[in-house]
C-alpha positions in Angstrom: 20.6 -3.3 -24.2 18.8 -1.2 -21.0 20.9 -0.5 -18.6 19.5 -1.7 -14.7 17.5 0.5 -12.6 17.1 0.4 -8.9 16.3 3.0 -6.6 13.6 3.7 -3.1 10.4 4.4 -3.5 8.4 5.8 -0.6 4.6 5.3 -0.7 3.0 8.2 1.2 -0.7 9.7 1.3 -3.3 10.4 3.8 -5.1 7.2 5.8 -7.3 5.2 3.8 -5.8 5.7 0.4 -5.2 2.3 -0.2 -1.2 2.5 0.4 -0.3 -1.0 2.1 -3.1 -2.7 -0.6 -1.0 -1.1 -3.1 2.1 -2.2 -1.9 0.9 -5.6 -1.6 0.0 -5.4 -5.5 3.1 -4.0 -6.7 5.4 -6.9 -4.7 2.4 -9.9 -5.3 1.8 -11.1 -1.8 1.5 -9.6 1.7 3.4 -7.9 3.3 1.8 -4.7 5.0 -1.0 -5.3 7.3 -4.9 -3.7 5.7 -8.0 -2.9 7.4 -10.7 -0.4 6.8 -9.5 1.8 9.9 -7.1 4.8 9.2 -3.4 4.5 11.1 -3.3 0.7 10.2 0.2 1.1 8.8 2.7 2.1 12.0 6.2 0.8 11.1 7.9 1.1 7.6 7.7 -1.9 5.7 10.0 -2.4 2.7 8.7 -4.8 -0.2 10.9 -5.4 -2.9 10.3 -6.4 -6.5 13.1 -7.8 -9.2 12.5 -7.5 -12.6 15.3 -8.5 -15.6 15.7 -4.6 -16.1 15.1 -3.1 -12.6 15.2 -3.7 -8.7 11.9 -1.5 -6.9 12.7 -1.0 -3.5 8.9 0.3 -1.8 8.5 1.8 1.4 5.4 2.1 2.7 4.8 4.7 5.5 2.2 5.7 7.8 -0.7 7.5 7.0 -0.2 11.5 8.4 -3.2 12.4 10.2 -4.1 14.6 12.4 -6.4 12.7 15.1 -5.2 11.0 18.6 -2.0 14.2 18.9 0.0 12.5 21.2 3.5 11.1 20.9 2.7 8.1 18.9 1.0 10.2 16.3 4.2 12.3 16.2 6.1 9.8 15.8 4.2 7.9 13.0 3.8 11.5 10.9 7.4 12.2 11.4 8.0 8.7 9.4 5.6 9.5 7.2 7.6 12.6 6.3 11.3 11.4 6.5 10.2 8.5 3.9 8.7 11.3 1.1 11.6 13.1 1.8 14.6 10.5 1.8 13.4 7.7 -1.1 14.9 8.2 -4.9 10.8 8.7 -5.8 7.6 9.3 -3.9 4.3 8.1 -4.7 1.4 9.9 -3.5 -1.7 8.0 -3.0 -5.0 9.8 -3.6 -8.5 8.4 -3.9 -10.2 8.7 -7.1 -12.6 10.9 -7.9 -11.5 12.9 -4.2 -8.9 15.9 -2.9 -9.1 16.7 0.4 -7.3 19.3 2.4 -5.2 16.5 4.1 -4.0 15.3 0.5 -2.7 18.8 -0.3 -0.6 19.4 3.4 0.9 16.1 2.7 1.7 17.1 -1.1 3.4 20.3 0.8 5.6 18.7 3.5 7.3 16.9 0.3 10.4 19.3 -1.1 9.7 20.6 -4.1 13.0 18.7 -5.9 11.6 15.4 -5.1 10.3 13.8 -7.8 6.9 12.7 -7.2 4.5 10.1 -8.9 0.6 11.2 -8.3 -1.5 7.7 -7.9 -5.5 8.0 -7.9 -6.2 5.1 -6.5 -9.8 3.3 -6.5 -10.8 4.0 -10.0 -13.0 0.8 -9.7 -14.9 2.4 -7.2 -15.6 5.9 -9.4 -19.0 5.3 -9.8 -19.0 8.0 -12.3 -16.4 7.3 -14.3 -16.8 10.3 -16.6 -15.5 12.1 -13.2 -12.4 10.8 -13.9 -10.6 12.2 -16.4 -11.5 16.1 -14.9 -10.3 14.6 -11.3 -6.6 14.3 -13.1 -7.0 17.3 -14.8 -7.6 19.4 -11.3 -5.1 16.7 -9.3 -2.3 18.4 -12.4 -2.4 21.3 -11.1 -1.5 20.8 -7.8 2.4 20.6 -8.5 4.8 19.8 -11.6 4.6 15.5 -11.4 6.8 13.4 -13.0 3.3 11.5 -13.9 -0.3 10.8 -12.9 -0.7 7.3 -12.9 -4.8 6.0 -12.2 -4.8 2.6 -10.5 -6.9 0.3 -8.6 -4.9 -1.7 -6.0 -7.7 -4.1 -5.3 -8.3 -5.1 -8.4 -4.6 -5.0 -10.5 -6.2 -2.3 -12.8 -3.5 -0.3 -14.7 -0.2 -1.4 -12.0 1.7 -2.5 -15.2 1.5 0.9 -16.7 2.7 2.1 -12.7 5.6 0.3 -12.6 6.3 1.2 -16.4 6.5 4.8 -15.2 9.5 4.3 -12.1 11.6 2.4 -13.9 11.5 5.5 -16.0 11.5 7.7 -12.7 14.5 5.4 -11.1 18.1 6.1 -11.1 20.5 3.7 -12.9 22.4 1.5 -10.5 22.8 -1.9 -9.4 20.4 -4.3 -7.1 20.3 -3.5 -3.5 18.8 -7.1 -2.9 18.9 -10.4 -3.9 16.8 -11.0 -6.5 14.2 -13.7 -4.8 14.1 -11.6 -1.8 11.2 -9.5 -1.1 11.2 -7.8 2.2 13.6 -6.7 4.7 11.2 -7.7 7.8 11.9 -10.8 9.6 9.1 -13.4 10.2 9.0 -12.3 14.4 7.8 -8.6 12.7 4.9 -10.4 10.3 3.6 -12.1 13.0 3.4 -9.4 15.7 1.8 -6.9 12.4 -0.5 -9.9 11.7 -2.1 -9.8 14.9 -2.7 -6.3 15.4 -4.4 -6.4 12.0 -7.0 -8.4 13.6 -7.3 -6.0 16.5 -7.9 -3.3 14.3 -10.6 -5.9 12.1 -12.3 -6.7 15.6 -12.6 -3.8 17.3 -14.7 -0.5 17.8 -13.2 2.7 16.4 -10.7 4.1 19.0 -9.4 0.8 20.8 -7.6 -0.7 18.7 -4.9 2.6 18.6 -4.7 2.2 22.7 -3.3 -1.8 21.5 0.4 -2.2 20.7 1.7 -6.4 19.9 5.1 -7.5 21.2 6.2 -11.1 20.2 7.7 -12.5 23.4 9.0 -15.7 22.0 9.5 -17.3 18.4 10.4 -20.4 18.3 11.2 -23.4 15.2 10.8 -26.5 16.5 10.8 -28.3 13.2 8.2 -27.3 10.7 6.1 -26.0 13.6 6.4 -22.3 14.8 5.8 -21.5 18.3 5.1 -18.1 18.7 3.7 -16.6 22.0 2.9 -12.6 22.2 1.2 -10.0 24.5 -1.4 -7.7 23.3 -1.0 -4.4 25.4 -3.5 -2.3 26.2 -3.5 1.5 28.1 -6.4 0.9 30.6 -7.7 -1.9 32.2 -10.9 -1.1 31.1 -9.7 -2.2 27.4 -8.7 -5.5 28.9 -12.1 -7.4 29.0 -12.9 -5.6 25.5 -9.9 -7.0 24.0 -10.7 -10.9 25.8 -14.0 -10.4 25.1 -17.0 -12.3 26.9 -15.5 -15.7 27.6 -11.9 -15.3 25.9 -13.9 -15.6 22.7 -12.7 -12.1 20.9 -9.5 -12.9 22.0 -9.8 -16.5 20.9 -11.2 -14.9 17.0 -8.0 -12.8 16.9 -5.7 -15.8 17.7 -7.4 -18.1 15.3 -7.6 -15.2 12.3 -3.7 -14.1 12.8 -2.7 -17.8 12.9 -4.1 -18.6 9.9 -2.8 -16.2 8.0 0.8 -16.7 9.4 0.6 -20.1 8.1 -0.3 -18.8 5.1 2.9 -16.2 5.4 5.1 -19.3 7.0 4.0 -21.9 4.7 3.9 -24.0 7.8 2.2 -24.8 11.1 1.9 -22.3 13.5 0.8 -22.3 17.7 0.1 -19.1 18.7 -0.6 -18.0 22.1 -2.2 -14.4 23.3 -1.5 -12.4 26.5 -3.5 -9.3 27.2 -1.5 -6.5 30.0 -1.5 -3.4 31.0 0.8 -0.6 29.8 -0.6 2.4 31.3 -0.2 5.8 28.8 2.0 3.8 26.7 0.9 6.3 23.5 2.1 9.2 25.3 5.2 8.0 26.7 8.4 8.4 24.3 10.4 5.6 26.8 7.6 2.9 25.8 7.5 3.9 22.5 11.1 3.1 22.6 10.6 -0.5 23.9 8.2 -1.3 20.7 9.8 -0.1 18.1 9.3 3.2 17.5 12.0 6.2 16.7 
C-alpha cells in the first residue's frame, strides 16, 4: 500500500500566466479571483485538494512585476518570493509557446535546492502546435526541473498528468486539513476578492490598482448574508469613475460580485457598496497595514 503524501505547493510566475485559473482547476471551484489585467492576484490564497493517497496544499501568489514601484508592489513581489521560497514544491507558470525576460528573473529569485515544477500553460492557445515540443526543449535548459508538465488551465487539458507529478514531488506525511476542506480563507475574504474582481473586469487599465475593498460588515441573518463594503479609491477624481454616470458602474459591480457570492455562499446575498477616499494609500506602509498587507 502507498504511503500518504502531503506537502505546500507555491504557484508562482510572472502576471498573466494563468496562475489563479490554474489553481481554480487543480482544487475544482473558485477560489482565487481572474481577470485579463496583470496584478489581479494580491493576497495568498490557499486551495486545498484531498485525494485517498495525498493532501495538495496550493498557494497561489502574486504575479512579480515590475510596473506601479511603489510600496504595494513591494510588498506583493516580496510574497511572491517568500512563497517560491518557503512551499515543499514550486510551480512555475509560463505561457506556451513564450519566455520572456520576466519568466527567467523569477526562475532566479527561486534557490537553486528548491525543487521546482515548470508548467507551460495555454497549450490550447499554441496556434502552432508543432512550436511546442521545441518551446519545452529550450524552457529545459533553463534550470535542472523536477518535470515539465504542458497544461491548459482553461480547458482541463493534461492537469491529471500535473497532479500525477507532485504527489511524486511531495514529501510523505500526514494531512494538514480535513479532508472536505478546501481553503483556509473565510467567506468575509471571498467576498471583499469577489468585488475587486469586478473592479479590475470594469475598469480602464491603471484604476483599478489605485482601488483596494474592505468588508465593513458580514452579517447571517438566516440563510441571507448581509454584507456591506467600501471600495477605496486614491483620488477623488477616481470616485465618479468608479460610481460611474448615475451609480450605474457601481451598480454593475454590485450586481456581478453578488451573484457570484451566491454562487460561492450557496445562498442569498445583499450587498451594499461605498466608494471613499484614501489618499496615497499604495504608497503608504501604515494603510497597507490596515488591508491586509505584510
Amino acid at each position: 500500500m502507498s504511503s500518504f503524501k502531503c506537502g505546500t505547493i507555491g504557484i508562482t510566475g510572472r502576471p498573466n500566466t494563468g496562475k489563479s485559473s490554474l489553481l481554480n482547476r487543480l482544487v475544482g471551484q473558485k477560489l482565487s479571483i481572474v481577470s485579463p489585467k496583470a496584478q489581479t492576484t494580491r493576497h495568498l490564497v490557499t486551495g486545498i485538494l484531498t485525494a485517498p493517497d495525498c493532501q495538495y496544499v496550493f498557494i497561489d501568489s502574486p504575479g512579480f512585476q515590475t510596473l506601479h514601484s511603489n510600496v504595494l508592489n513591494k510588498t506583493l513581489n516580496r510574497r511572491a518570493t517568500d512563497t517560491a521560497r518557503d512551499a515543499d514544491v514550486v510551480l512555475w507558470v509560463i505561457e506556451s509557446p513564450k519566455l520572456f525576460d520576466a519568466d527567467r528573473s523569477l526562475l532566479e529569485r527561486i534557490p537553486a535546492k528548491q525543487k521546482v515544477i515548470a508548467v507551460a500553460n495555454k497549450v490550447d492557445l499554441a496556434r502552432e502546435q508543432e512550436k511546442l515540443l521545441p518551446f519545452l526543449d529550450k524552457v529545459s535548459k533553463e534550470r535542472a526541473f523536477h518535470a515539465i508538465v504542458p497544461v491548459s488551465a482553461k480547458s482541463g487539458r493534461n492537469v491529471g498528468e500535473l497532479l500525477r507529478v507532485l504527489r511524486d514531488a511531495l514529501p510523505e506525511a500526514q494531512a494538514m486539513y480535513p479532508e472536505d476542506q478546501v481553503t483556509d480563507r473565510n467567506e468575509r475574504f471571498f467576498a471583499s476578492e469577489l468585488v475587486r474582481e469586478k473592479l479590475f473586469r470594469e475598469l480602464g487599465e491603471e484604476l483599478p490598482y489605485s482601488c483596494e475593498v474592505a468588508i465593513d460588515s458580514f452579517k447571517e441573518e438566516g440563510l441571507l448574508r448581509r454584507i456591506e463594503a467600501t471600495i477605496w479609491v486614491e483620488r477623488e477624481s477616481h470616485k465618479p469613475i468608479v460610481i460611474g454616470d448615475k451609480g450605474e458602474r457601481l451598480k454593475r459591480i454590485g450586481t456581478a460580485a453578488r451573484k457570484d457570492m451566491e454562487k460561492l455562499f450557496d445562498g442569498k446575498v445583499y450587498l451594499g457598496l461605498w466608494v471613499k477616499v484614501k489618499s496615497g494609500w499604495t504608497d503608504d506602509a501604515r494603510a497597507l497595514r490596515t488591508f491586509g498587507y505584510s
